[in-house]
N, C-alpha and C positions, 0 to 999 in steps of 0.2 A: 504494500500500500504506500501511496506517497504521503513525504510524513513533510509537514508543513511549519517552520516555528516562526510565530507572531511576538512580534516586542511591542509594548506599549503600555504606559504606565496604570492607563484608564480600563477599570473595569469592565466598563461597557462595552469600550472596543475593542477587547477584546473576546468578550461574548460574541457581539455582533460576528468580527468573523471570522471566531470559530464555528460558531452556527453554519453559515454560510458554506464556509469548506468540506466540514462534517457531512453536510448537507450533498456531497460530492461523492460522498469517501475517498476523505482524503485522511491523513491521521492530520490532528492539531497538537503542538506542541507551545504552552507558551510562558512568554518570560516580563514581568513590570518593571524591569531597569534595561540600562545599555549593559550594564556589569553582568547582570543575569544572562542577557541574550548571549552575550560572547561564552560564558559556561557552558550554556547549552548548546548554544553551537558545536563546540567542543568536544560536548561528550555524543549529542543526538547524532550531529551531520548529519543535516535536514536536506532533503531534493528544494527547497526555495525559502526565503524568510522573507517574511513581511515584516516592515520596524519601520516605528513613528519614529521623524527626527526628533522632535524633543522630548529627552526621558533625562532621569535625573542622572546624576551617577557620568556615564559616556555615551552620549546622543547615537542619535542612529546614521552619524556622516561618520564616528568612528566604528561605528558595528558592520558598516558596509566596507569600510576600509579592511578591517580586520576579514571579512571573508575573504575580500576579492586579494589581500596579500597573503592570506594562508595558502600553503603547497598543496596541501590536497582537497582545500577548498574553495580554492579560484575561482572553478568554474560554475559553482553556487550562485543562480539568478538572486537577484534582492530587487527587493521592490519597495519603495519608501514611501512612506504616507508622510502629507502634513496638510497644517490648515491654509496655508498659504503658498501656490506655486506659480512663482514668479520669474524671471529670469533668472534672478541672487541665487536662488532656492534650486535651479536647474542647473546652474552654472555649478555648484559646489555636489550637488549629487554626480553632473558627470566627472569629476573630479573625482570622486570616490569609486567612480567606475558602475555606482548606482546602473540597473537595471533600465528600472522606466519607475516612474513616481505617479503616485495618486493622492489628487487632493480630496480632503476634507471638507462637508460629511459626505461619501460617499453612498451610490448605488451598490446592493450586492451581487446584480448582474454583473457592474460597473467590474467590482472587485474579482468576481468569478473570471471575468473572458479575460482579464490582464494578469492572472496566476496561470488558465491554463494557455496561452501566449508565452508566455514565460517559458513556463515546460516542454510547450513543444518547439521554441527557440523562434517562433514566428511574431514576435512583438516588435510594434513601430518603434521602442526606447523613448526615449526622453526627447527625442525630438517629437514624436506623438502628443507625448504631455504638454504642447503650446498650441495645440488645437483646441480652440474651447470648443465643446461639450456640453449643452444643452442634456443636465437630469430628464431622465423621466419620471412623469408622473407616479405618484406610489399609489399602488394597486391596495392595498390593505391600511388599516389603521396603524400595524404592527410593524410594518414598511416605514412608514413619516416617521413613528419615535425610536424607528433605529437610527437614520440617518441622523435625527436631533443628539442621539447618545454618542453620535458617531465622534461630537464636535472634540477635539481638547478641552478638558478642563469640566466637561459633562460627568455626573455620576451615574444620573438615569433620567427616561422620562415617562410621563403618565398621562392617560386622559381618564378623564373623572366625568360623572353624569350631573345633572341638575342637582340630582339629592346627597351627591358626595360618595355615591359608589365608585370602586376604579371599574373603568371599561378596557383597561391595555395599561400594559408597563413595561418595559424593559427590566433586567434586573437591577436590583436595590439592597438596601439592609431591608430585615424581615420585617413589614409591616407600615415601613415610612412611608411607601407610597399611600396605602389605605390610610393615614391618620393625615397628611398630606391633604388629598382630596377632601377629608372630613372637614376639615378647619377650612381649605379655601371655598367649598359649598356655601359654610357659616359666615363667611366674608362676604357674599356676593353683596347680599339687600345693602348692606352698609356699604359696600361702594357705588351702590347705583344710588343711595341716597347723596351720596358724599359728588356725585360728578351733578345732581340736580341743582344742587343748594350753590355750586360754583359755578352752575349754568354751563356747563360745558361738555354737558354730554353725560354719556355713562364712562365709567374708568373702565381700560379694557383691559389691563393688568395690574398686578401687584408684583413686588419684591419684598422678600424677609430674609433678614438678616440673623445668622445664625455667626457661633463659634467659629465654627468649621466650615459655614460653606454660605450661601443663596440657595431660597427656591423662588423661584418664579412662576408665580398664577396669571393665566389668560384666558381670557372669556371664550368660547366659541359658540356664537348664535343656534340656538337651536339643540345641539348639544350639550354643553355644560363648561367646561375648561381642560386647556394640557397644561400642566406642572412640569417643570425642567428644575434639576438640584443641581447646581456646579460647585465643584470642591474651589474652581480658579475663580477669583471675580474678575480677573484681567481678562479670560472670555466672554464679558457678557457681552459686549458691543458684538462681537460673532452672534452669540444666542441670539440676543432679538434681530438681527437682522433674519437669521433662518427663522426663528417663532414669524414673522410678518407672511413669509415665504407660504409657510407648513399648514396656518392657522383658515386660508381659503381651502386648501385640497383638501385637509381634515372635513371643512365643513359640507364637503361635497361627495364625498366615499359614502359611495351604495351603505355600505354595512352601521355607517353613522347617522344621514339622512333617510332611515326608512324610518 
């Protein structure tokens, strides 16, 4: 079986895709630092690795270095994810001998055709990666909050019904997303009172601020709200940009609008 190792510090993405690959039979092998991935490199010698550039410890420009200058695993495809891929971010991956790169949040089609490409030595590289790329539409509810968990700096995300039920979540610690939805249910009336009285509308989100992290509450017409956790708050400018994105298709998915 092909045995795959994903680096990336975020829980979520690496659920997402090992899900994805599993989903192939592929083996999934995986590691939440640069230090961990180079170990398991080491010991597994994986047929491809997938690795975020930014992990704590030694980023994924040295994780690719370290493949492509090992003796007997040079020939090791890597494929690098990040949230930004821009020329800097291409330049330095072809530098490292980087594969081909995939931005952030991804398709898990997207993810699927550019591992098995890889394997079969038939991928456009990294000059591919300056063709934008129009996402597809997500077919499922479970679709949109994976891409959203896909982000850096994401923990998980959730949609919630009117009454504060979860309807979808990615995974999480046990229960947050269900106390989550509870509370921001409990908030709606008070923020639709709160956007009247300043005449400005209904408030279409919330943020809370925690220890450790943000959750983010967002209205969805008709359905109820999605919840997004980030451990980074230096992502949220990403977040709401995709929440703006995610928050029409949600509202329009067969399986939410019947």
């Amino acid at each position: 079986m092909t045995k795959i190792l994903v680096a990336d510090d975020s829980v979520s993405v690496r659920d997402v895709v090992e899900r994805a690959l599993a989903s192939r039979e592929m083996e999934v092998v995986s590691a939440s630092s640069g230090i961990e991935a180079i170990e398991r490199i080491e010991r597994e010698h994986p047929d491809l690795v997938v690795c975020d550039v930014l992990m704590p410890g030694r980023d994924g420009y040295e994780v690719c270095h370290y493949v492509k200058n090992h003796p007997d695993l040079r020939r090791t495809p890597v494929l690098l994810i990040s949230g930004t891929v821009n020329p800097a971010v291409l330049e330095e991956a072809a530098r490292v001998q980087s594969d081909d790169v995939l931005g952030k949040p991804f398709h898990m089609n997207e993810l699927v055709r550019k591992v098995a490409d890889l394997l079969r030595g038939t991928s456009n590289g990294i000059a591919g990666s300056l063709v934008p790329v129009e996402p597809e539409r997500p077919a499922t509810a479970r679709e949109a909050l994976d891409r959203l968990a896909a982000l850096s700096g994401v923990e998980w995300a959730g949609l919630a019904d009117r009454d504060g039920m979860v309807i979808e979540a990615t995974t999480g610690p046990g229960g947050e997303a269900e106390l989550a939805a509870a509370f921001a249910a409990s908030l709606a009336p008070a923020l639709g009172a709160i956007g009247r009285e300043l005449r400005r509308g209904a408030l279409q989100g919330v943020s809370i601020e925690y220890a450790d992290g943000i959750l983010t509450a967002h209205g969805i017409p008709g359905v109820g709200g999605l919840l997004v956790f980030l451990r980074d708050p230096g992502a949220m400018a990403e977040v709401r940009y995709w929440v703006r994105k995610a928050l029409p298709e949600l509202a329009h998915l067969p399986e939410l609008s019947e």
